[in-house]
N, C-alpha and C positions, 0 to 999 in steps of 0.2 A: 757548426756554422757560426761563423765569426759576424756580427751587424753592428755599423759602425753608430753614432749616434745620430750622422746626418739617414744612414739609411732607416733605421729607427724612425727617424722622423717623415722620412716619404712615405715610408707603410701607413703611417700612423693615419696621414693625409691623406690617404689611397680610401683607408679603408673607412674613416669616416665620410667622405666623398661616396663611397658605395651603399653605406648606409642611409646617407641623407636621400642620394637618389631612390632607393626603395621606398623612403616614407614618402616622397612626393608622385606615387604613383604608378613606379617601374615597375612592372610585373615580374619577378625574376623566378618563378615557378617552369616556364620555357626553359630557361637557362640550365636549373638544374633538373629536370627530367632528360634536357638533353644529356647531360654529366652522365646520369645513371642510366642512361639506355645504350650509352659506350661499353660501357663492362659489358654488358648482358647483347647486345648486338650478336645475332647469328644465334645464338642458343636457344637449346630444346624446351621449353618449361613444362614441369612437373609438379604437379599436387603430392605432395604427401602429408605422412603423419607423423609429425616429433614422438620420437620412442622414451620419451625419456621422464615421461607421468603418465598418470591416466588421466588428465587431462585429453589429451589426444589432438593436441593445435594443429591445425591446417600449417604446412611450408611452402612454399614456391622457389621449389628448385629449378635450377638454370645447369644445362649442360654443355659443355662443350667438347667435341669429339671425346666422350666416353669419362670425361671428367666434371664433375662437380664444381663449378667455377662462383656461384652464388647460393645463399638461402636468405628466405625472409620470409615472416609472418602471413597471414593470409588475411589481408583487412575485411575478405566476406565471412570469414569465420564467425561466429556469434560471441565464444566465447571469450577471445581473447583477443580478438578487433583487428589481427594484424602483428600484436605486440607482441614479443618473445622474452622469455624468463632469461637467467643468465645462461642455461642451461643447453636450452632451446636455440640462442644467440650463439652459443658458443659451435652450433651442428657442423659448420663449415669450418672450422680452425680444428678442430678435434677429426674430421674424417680425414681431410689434409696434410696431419700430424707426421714428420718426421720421425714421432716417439711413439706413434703407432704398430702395434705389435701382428704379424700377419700369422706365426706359426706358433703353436706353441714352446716355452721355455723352459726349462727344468734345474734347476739347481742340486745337485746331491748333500745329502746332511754333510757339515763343513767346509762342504765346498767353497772357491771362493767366485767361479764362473758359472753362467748361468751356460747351456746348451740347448741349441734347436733339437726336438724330439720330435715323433708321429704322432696324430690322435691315436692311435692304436695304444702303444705304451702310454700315454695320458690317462685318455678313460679308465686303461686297466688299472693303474695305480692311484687312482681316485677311489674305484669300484674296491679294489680290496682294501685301500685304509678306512674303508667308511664299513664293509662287513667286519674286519676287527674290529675295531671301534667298540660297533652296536654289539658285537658279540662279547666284548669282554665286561663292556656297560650297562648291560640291559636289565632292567629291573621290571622285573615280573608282579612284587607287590610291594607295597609302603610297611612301614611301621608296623599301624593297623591290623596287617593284612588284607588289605585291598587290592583288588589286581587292577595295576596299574597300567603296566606293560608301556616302559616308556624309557629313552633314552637321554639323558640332562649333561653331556660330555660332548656332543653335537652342536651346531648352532649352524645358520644359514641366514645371511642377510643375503638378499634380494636385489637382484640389479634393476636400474630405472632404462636396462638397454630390454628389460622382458615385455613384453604386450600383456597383455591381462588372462590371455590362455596360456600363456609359457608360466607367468605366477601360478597359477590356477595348478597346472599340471605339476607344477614344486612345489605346492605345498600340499598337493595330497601323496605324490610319493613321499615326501618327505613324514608326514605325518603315518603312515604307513609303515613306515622304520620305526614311529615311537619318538621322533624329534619334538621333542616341546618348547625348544626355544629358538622361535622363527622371526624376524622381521625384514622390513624393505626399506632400501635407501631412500625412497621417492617420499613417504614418512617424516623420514629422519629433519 
């Protein structure tokens, strides 16, 4: 967008005219609540919970025919007033994502394309590189001779899309298998 320096100078005019009127008075809170009740017009709202700490911030999602069209903070929330992390802020740009993955993808060793797969072959091939793994890894006692019984060839960082039972539930399976080296991105 090309602005010339006469139109430069209308803005300029505009917008300190708009501002002066505010200091003398104008209530311009009307003006932009109406703004923001444009988008959100006709839509469903919804409470939820940002998945993405254990913080657990209140959202106010807005739908529209079956789509996600809004999110924002919950200002009766206690802890976070309303306000949203980058994270949090970002709920609505990340659900919407074009680069949003719906199926799983598989690459084979050298490959240079990635291919749509089932969860079926997924899990299975997860499931069996993680029993060889532990089977070829698994260390029964230390040094010492300590029984140890633990696997250090594993590692598991933690996504901040779990709730606090889905961690919970990974890291005692995990712990189960003998993984000792665990953490979470929510942490990091």
């Amino acid at each position: 967008m090309r602005v010339s320096r006469r139109g430069f100078m209308k803005l300029t005019g505009a917008s300190a005219a708009c501002i002066s009127l505010a200091q003398l008075g104008f209530n311009l809170s009307p003006v932009q609540a109406y703004a923001a009740d444009l988008k959100i017009a006709g839509a469903r709202e919804v409470i939820s919970i940002c998945p993405f700490c254990s913080c657990g911030c209140n959202l106010i999602m807005h739908t529209k025919q079956g789509k996600l069209i809004n999110v924002e903070g919950d200002p009766d929330y206690p802890i976070s007033e309303g306000s949203l992390c980058a994270k949090g802020a970002a709920m609505l740009s990340m659900h919407n994502s074009d680069h949003r993955v719906y199926k799983p993808l598989y690459r084979a060793p050298g490959a240079l394309d990635w291919e749509e797969k089932d969860w079926d072959f997924v899990l299975d091939r997860i499931a069996r590189r993680v029993k060889d793994t532990r089977d070829k890894d698994f260390i029964r006692q230390n040094a010492k001779g300590q029984t140890v019984n633990r696997v250090e060839t594993i590692f598991q960082l933690g996504t901040s899309q779990m709730d606090n039972e889905e961690c919970a539930l990974s890291h005692q399976m995990l712990r189960s298998l003998g993984v000792v080296y665990l953490d979470h991105q929510a942490r990091v």
